[in-house]
C-alpha positions as CSV (number, residue, x, y, z in Angstrom):
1,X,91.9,103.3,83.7
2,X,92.2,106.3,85.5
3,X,94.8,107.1,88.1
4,X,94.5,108.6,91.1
5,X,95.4,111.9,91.8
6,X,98.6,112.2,94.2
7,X,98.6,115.5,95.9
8,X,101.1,114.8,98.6
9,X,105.0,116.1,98.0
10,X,108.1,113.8,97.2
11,X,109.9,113.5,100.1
12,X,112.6,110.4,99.0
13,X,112.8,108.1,95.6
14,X,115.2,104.9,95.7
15,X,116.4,104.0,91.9
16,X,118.2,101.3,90.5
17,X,121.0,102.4,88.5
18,X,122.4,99.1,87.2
19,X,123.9,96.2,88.1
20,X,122.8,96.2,91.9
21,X,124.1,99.9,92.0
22,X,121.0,102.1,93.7
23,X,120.8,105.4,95.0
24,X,118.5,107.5,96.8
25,X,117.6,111.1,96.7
26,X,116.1,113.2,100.1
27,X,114.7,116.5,100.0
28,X,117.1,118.4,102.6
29,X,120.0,115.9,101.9
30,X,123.3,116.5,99.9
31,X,121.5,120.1,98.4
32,X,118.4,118.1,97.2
33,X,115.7,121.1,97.4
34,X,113.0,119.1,95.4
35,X,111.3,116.1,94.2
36,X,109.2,116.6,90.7
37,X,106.9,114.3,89.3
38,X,106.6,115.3,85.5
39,X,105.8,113.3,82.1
40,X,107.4,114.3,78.8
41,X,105.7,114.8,75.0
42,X,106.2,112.3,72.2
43,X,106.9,108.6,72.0
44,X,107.2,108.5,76.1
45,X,104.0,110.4,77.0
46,X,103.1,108.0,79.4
47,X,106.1,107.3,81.2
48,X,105.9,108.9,84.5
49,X,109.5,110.7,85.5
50,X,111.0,112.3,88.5
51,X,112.7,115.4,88.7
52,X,115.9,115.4,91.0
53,X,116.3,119.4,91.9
54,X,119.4,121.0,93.8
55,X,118.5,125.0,93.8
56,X,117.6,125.7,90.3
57,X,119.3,123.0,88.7
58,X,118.1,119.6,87.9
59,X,120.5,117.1,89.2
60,X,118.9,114.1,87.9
61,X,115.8,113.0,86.0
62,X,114.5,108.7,86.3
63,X,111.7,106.9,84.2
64,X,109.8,104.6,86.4
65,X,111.5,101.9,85.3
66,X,114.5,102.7,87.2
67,X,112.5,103.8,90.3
68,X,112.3,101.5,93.0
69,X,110.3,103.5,95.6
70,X,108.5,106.7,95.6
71,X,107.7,108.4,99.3
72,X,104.9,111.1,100.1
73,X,105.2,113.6,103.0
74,X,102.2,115.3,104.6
75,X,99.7,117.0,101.3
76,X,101.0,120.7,101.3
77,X,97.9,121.8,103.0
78,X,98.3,120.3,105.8
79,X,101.4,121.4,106.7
């Protein structure tokens, strides 16, 4: 199977934390600067993950099994 390319930033991601407790993560809100998509080596290759960035520090990293929704802005050559 091959996926398709997403060349569009992260603009917001909902995740479930546990037990009903969510949370949701904006670039431009409460010092959120970014939004990475990124995978890691090893035993969880294929687990996709987002980066949570305020400045140069990651705040926050989820698997995709805690993310609930993913949202795209406009591709960054159209903006």
């Amino acid at each position: 199977m091959t996926e398709h390319p997403i060349d569009q930033p992260i603009t917001h991601i909902d995740v479930y934390i546990h037990d009903g407790e969510s949370a949701g993560f904006v670039v431009g809100a409460d010092g959120v600067t970014r939004l990475e998509a990124t995978t890691k080596s090893g035993l969880h290759a294929d687990i996709p993950y987002v980066r949570v960035w305020r400045g140069d520090e990651c705040a926050a990293e989820f698997c995709q099994h805690n993310i609930v929704g993913v949202f795209f802005g406009k591709p960054e050559a159209d903006q």
